[in-house]
Structures are given as C-alpha cells and as structure tokens.
C-alpha positions, 0 to 999 in steps of 0.5 A: 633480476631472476631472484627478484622475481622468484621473491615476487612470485613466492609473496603472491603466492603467500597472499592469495586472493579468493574470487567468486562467481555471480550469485556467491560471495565469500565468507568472513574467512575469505576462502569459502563462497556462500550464495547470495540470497537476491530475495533477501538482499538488502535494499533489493527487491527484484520481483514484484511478487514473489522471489524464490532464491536458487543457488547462484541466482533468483526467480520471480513468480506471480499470483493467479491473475497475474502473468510474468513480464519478458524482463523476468521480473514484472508481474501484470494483472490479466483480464480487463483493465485496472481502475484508479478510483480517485475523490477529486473534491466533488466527483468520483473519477474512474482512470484507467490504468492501461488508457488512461481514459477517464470517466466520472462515477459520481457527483456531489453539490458543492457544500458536500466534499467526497475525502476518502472512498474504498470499492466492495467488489462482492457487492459491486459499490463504491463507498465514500466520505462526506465531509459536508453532510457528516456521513458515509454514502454509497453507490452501485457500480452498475445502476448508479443508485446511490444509498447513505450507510450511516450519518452523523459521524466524522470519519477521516478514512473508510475501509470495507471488510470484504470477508466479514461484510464490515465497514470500518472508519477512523475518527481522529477527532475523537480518537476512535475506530468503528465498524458497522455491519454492512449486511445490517445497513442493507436491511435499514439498520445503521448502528455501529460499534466502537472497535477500539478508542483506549490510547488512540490519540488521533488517527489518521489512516486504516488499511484492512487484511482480512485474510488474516484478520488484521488492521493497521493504522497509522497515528500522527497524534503524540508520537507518529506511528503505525500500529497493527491489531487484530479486526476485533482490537485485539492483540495490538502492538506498535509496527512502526515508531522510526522514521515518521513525521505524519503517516497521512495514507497507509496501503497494503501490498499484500502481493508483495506482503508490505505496507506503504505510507505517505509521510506529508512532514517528510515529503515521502513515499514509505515501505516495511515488510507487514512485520515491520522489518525493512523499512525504506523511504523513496524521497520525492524531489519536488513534492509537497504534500502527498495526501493519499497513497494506493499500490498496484503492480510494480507502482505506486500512487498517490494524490498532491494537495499542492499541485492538486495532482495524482502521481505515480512511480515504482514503488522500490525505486521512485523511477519513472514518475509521471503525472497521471491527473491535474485538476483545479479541485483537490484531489483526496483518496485514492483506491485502484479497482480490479477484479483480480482483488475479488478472484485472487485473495486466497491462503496463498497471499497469507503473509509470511511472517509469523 
C-alpha cells in the first residue's frame, strides 16, 4: 500500500495542473498566465461606453453628460429627461424615457403619412417625411411653426448633418442619396444635389457621423449589405455582406462606436463595431416586423409594424424587453431626443478605428 501511494504521489507530480487568477488565463504552453482583456473578449461588452483593460480586470468610464451607475457598468445621460420621438402614421409623438409621459408634436390630414423624422438641436426643429404629399416638411421645437424644406421628392429616410447644415434622404426608387443645404431652404431655396446614385440598387436606411465625415447605408436591392462612405460619396466600401436579409433601419452608437440595424427578413436586432468587426445579432422571439431601430444608453429601440408597437431591451444582451407604445395606427421612424447629442459631440467620440 505505501508503495502505491508514493507511485500515485510521483505521477501527480509528473503532471502538474496550472490554475489562474480572475482576470488571467493560461497561455498555450499552459504554464504561464496572460490577462484577459474583458474589453475585447468576445461576446462581452461590460461597459455602455468606455471600457479601459487593467491588468487582472476592467473599468468602464462615461462621456461628458453621462454619469457611471453603482453597477460599475451603466452609464446615464445627466440633465433633463430623454425624448423617443416616434411617426406613429399621422402624428408625431414625444415619449419620455424616464416617465414615459406622452405628448403630441404634430399632426398630419389623413391622405398625409409621417415615415421616417430626425431632430436638428442647433436649430431646434423637427424634420420629417410625407409620403402623401411626396415632400419633406419641418416644425419648430419651441413655436410649433411648421415649414416645408423640399417637394416633390420620394424619400425613404431623412438624416440632418448637424455640422455642415445639410440635409440628407435615401430614394429607393431611384436608387440614389441627396442632400439639400439647410441654410439655402432658410433663405427660400429648395435645390438639392445628387450625393451618389452609381451602383446604388435600392436603399433603404441612412445614418450620419459627421464628426468624421461619414454615411452609412444600408441596401436591401440585390445583395443586402451596409456600405460606408464619405458624406461627399467618396471613399466608399462595403462594411457589412454576411448576415443580412433586409437591413430596414441603421442607427449609430457612436458612444460606444457601433452600428445597430434592423433585419425584418431575419426577425432581428444587428450590431458591429463602425469597422465592421464583431458582428452580433439579438434574435427576438415573438416579433415579426421590426421597422425602425434608435439606441440610447444601455437600450435599444425599435418600432413593430405587426403588432403596431415601439419596444425596447438591452442592447448586447436583448434582456428586459418591454413595450413602450401600442397603438392602432402604425408606427414608423424612431429618433431619441437629447440635449446631450448637442453638448457632447467632441473629438473624444472620434471613433477608434482607423
């Protein structure tokens, strides 16, 4: 029996097993413990902004106008409350975020149709879509005065360049995406300008960072994809190409320097890094339809055209879905509203890829 266990002892011995630490994992040799970098991990996503890697662990960090939760994790827009601006057929509704009071900014007649809206903060309006009267139309923030910055256009998404004073749309009919000078409609002018139309097959969706002087879009003529390009049309290339049946809606996070779509083929919810990297999608049971998606801290939005809803849920895990709006019309574009978008923009929210 002694001998036995000296023999058990001496193979034990010959086959030691290496353990690491929390935040450390072995190396192919399986001797030598490396750190983990939680930022870059995989699937992982711990921070709603900014993750910084320290050696055995992580920590998370938040822009200006942006406070860190006690979970270490969350980041919380300041100031006054988060707005969900929504085209719900012939209204323009104003959610809440934090109450999730409602009001109404606008209306339409009913052979008009509000589709998709963005907001320009610096000049305090809302711009929007309408379908029915072939043009995109406009109304002040504070004094409700309603304008119409260009007519007889077919335009499936509008986007305001909020640097450059630009106004950009998507024709998916003819295959093209334009701009109109902001300032110029101010001073009675509505000529726009064709910013690229060669081997555009039918977009759909259009998402600006002017910060860096970029578009992206997404095509669901031909082969589904997102491109990205300069705001000029220069310097275009394929972002994404995998993993796509019809990208509807794109949004940027540029908080946390990703791109999020909504696929209505796949019944999904999509993120990338911008570089195209990391792509992950968020299945979502029950849905059929999603039509527009928006991101604001931790969640992400998006509007239902089968159930006639706006949702919400995190935005790297699809946990805590709940119904924010349930209406009998149909709900189209989505926009969150927030004077942090005006404040915040700095080169600090430059992305880091290269």
């Amino acid at each position: 029996m002694y001998r036995c266990l000296q023999e058990v002892f001496m193979f034990l011995k010959l086959i030691q097993v290496c353990a690491c630490e929390r935040g450390f994992e072995l190396e192919s040799s399986g001797q030598v413990c490396k750190d983990v970098d939680e930022c870059q991990k995989p699937g992982g996503q711990p921070c709603s902004q900014t993750c910084v890697n320290t050696e055995g662990s992580y920590g998370c960090a938040c822009h200006p106008g942006y406070s860190l939760e006690p979970d270490g994790h969350t980041c919380k827009a300041a100031g006054t409350e988060p707005i969900l601006l929504v085209a719900i057929q012939f209204s323009l509704l104003l959610c809440g975020l934090r109450s999730l009071k409602e009001d109404i900014l606008a209306t339409v007649d009913k052979n008009m149709m509000i589709f998709s809206i963005d907001y320009d903060l610096v000049g305090q309006k809302v711009f929007w879509t309408d379908v029915g009267t072939e043009s995109i139309k406009w109304i002040s923030m504070d004094t409700k005065k309603k304008g119409t910055v260009v007519k007889g256009i077919r335009s499936d998404c509008i986007v305001v360049d909020w640097i450059g004073r630009n106004l950009y749309w998507v024709d998916g009919t003819a295959g093209q995406i334009l701009a109109i000078r902001l300032t110029a409609v101010w001073r009675g002018k509505s000529e726009h300008t064709i910013v690229l139309d060669d081997d555009v097959t039918q977009p759909r969706s259009l998402a600006l960072d002017p910060l860096n002087g970029l578009m992206y879009w997404s095509e669901i003529g031909g082969e589904p994809q997102i491109e990205q390009a300069g705001m000029d049309g220069s310097s275009r290339k394929v972002l994404i190409n995998q993993g796509l049946g019809s990208p509807t809606s794109i949004a940027l996070d540029q908080f946390s320097w990703k791109i999020f779509w909504s696929d209505d083929k796949f019944h999904c919810i999509g993120s990338a890094n911008l570089d195209g990297t990391g792509i992950t999608m968020l299945q979502l049971t029950r849905i059929k339809s999603p039509f527009s998606v928006a991101v604001f801290e931790d969640e992400v939005f998006w509007s239902e055209m089968k159930t006639r809803t706006v949702q919400r849920m995190k935005k790297t895990t699809g946990k805590d879905r709940a119904v924010l709006i349930k209406r009998s019309e149909q709900p189209y574009g989505l926009k969150v509203y927030s004077v942090l978008f005006k404040v915040c923009p700095s080169v600090s929210l430059k992305r880091p890829y290269v």
